[in-house]
KOLGU-608004 format. One line per field, with one value per residue: residue number from 1; residue in one letter; x negated, y, z negated of N, C-alpha, C, O in turn. Coordinates in steps of 0.05 Angstrom, whole numbers, plus 5000, padded with zeros to 4 digits. Layout:
REM residues N
midren <- NUM, ...
vexti <- A, ...
nX <- X, ...
nY <- Y, ...
nZ <- Z, ...
caX <- X, ...
caY <- Y, ...
caZ <- Z, ...
cX <- X, ...
cY <- Y, ...
cZ <- Z, ...
oX <- X, ...
oY <- Y, ...
oZ <- Z, ...
***
This chain:
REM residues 93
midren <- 1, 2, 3, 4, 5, 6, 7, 8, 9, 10, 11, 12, 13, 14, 15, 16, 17, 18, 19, 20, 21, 22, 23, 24, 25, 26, 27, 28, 29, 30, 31, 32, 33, 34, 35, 36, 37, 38, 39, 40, 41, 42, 43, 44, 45, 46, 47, 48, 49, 50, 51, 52, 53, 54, 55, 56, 57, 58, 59, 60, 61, 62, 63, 64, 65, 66, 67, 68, 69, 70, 71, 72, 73, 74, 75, 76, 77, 78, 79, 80, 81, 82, 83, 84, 85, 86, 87, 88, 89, 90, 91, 92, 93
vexti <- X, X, X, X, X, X, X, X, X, X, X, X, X, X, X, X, X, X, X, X, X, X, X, X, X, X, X, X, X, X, X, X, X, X, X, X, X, X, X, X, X, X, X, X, X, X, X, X, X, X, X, X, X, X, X, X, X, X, X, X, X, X, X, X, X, X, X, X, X, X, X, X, X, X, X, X, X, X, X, X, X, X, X, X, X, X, X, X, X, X, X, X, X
nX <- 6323, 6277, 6278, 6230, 6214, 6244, 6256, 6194, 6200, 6236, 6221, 6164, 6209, 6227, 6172, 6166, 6198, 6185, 6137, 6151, 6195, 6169, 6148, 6183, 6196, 6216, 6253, 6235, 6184, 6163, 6175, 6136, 6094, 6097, 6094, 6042, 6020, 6013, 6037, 6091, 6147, 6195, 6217, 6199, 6144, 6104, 6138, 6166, 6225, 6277, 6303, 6296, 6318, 6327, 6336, 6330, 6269, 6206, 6140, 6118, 6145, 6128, 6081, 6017, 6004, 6034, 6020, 5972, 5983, 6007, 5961, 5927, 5965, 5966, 5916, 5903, 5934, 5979, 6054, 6074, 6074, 6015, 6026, 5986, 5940, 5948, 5922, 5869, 5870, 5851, 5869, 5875, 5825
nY <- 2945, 2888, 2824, 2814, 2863, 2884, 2838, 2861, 2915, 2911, 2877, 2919, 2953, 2923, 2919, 2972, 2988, 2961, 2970, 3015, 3019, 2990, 3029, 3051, 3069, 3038, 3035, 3001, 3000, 3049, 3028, 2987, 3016, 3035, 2997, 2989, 3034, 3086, 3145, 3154, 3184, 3190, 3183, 3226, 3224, 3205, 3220, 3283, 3294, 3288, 3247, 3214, 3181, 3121, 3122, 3174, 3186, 3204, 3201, 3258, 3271, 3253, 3267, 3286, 3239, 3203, 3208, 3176, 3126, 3110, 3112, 3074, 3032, 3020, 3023, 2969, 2934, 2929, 2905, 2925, 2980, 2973, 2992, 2994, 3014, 3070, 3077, 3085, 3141, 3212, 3266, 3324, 3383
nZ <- 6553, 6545, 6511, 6486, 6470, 6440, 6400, 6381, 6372, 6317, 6286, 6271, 6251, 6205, 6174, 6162, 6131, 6091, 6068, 6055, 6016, 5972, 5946, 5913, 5844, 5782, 5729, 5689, 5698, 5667, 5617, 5609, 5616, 5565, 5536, 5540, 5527, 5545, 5552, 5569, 5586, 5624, 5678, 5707, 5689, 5735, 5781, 5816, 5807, 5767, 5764, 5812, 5879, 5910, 5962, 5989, 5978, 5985, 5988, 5983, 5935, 5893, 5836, 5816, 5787, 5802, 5855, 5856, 5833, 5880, 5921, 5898, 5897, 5959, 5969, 5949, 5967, 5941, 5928, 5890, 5851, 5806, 5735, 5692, 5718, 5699, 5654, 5683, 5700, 5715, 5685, 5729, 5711
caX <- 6302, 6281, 6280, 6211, 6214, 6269, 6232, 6177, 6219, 6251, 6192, 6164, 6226, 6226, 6142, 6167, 6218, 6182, 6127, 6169, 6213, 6142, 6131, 6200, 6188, 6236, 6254, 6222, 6154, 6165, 6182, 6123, 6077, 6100, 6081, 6007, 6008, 6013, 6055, 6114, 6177, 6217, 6215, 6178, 6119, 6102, 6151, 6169, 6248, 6283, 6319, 6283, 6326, 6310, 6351, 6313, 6243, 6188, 6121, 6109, 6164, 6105, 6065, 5994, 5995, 6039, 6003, 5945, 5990, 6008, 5943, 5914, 5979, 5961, 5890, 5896, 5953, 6006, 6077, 6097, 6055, 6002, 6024, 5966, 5924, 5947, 5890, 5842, 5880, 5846, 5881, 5861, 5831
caY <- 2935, 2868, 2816, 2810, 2891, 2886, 2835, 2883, 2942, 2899, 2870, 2947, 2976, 2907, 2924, 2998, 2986, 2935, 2991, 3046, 3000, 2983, 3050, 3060, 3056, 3018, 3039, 2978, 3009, 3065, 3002, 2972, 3043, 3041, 2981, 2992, 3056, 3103, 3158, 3165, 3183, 3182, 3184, 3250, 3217, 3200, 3235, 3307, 3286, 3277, 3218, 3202, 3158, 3102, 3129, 3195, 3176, 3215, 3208, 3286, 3289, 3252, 3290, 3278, 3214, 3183, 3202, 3155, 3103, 3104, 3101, 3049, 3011, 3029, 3009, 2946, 2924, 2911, 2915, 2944, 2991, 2967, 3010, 2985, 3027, 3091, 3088, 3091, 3162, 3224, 3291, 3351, 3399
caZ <- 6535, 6541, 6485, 6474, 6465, 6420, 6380, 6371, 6352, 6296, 6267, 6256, 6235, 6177, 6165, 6159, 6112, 6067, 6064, 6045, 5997, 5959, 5935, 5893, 5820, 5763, 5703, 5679, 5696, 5648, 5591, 5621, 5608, 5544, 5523, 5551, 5506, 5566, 5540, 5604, 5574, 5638, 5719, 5720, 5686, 5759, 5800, 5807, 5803, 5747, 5779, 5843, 5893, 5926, 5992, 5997, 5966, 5997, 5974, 5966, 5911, 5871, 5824, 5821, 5778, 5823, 5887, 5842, 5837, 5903, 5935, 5897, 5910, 5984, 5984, 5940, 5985, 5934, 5932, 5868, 5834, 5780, 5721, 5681, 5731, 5703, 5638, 5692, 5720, 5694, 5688, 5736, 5689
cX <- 6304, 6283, 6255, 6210, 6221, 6261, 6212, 6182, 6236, 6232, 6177, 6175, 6226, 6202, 6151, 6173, 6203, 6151, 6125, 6182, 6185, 6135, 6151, 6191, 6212, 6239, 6243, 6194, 6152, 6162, 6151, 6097, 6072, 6091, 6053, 6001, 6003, 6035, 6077, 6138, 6193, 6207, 6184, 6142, 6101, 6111, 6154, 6203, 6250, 6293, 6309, 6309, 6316, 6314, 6334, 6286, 6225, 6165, 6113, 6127, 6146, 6089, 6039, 5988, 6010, 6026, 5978, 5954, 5993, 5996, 5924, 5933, 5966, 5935, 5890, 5927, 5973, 6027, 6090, 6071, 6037, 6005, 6003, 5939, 5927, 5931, 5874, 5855, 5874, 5862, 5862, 5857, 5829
cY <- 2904, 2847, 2818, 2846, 2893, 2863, 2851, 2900, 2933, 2894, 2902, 2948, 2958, 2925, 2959, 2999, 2972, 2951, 3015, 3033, 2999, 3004, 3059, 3042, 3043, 3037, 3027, 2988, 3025, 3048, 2994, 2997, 3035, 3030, 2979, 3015, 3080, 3120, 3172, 3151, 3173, 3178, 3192, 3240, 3216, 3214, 3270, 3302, 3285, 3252, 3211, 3176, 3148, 3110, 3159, 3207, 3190, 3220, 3234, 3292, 3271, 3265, 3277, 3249, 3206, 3180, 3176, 3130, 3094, 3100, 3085, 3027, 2998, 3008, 2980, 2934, 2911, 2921, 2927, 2951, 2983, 2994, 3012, 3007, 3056, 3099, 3089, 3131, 3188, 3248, 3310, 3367, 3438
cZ <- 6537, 6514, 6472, 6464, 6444, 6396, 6358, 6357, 6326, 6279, 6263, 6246, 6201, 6164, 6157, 6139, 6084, 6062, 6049, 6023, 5974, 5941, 5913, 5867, 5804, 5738, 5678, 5675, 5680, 5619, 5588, 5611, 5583, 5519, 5527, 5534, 5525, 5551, 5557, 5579, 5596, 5666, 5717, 5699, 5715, 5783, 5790, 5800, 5785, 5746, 5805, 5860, 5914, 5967, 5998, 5985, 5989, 5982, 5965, 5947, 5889, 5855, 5820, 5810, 5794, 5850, 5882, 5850, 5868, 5920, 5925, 5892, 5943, 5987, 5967, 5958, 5970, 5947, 5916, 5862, 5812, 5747, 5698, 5684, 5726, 5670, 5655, 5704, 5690, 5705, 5698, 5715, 5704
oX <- 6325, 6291, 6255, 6201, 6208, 6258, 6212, 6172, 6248, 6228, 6184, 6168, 6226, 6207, 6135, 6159, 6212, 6139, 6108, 6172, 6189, 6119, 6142, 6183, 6230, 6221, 6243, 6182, 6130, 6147, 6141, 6080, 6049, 6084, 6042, 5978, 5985, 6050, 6081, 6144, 6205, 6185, 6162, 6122, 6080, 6096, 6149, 6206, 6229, 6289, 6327, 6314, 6302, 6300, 6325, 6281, 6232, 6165, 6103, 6127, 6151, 6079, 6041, 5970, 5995, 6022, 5969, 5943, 5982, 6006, 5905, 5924, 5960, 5934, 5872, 5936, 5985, 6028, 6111, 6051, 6048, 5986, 6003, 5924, 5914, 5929, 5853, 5839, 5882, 5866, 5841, 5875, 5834
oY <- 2893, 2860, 2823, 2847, 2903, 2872, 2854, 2904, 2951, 2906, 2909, 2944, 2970, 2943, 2969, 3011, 2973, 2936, 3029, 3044, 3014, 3001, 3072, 3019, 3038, 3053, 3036, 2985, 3019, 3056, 2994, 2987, 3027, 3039, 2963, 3017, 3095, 3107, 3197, 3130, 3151, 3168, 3181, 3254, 3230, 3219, 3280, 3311, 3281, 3237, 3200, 3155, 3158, 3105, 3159, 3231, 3185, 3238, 3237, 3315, 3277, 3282, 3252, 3236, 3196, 3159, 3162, 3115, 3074, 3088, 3079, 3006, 2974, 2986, 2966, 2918, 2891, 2936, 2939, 2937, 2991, 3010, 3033, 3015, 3071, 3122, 3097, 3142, 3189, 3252, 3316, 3371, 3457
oZ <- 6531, 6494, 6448, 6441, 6426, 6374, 6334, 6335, 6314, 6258, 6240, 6223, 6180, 6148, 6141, 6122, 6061, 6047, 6037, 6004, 5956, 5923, 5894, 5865, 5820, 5733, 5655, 5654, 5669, 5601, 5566, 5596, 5576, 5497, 5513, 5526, 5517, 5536, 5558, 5567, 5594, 5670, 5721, 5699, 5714, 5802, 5768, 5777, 5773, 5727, 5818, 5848, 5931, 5987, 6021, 5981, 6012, 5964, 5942, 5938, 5866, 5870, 5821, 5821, 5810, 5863, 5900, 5866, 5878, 5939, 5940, 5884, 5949, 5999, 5976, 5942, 5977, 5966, 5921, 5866, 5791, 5741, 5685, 5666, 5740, 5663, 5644, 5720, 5667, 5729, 5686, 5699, 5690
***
């Protein structure tokens, strides 16, 4: 592999990482709910987990309000989630 290759393959694997890294939530954001009047006791407000970790994080262990969050993280191109954005999120009925 040359360098310029190996370059390349580095800069992905960062852009991959700093992608994937973007989508773990805080505990903070729950605080952060709370004070917006959102009614998320814990994780599984969002996740299906009771504890979600950051090392084996896979968007399908989201439950439908997080998949929300996560694609209008996605399409507004942040990096942390807008928890603000989950009064606009209506429940499947």
């Amino acid at each position: 592999m040359n360098r310029t290759t190996g370059c390349v393959a580095a800069t992905l694997l960062v852009s991959l990482g700093v992608a994937v890294g973007a989508a773990f939530a805080t505990p903070q954001m729950v605080t952060e709910a709370k004070k917006l009047g959102i009614p998320a006791n814990n994780c599984q407000y969002c996740h299906a987990e009771a504890l979600p970790k950051k090392d084996t994080f896979k968007p399908e262990s989201l439950n439908e309000r997080g998949k929300f969050l996560l694609a209008d993280m996605q399409q507004r191109n942040l990096k942390v989630a807008d928890v603000s954005k989950l009064k606009d999120y209506k429940e499947p009925k």
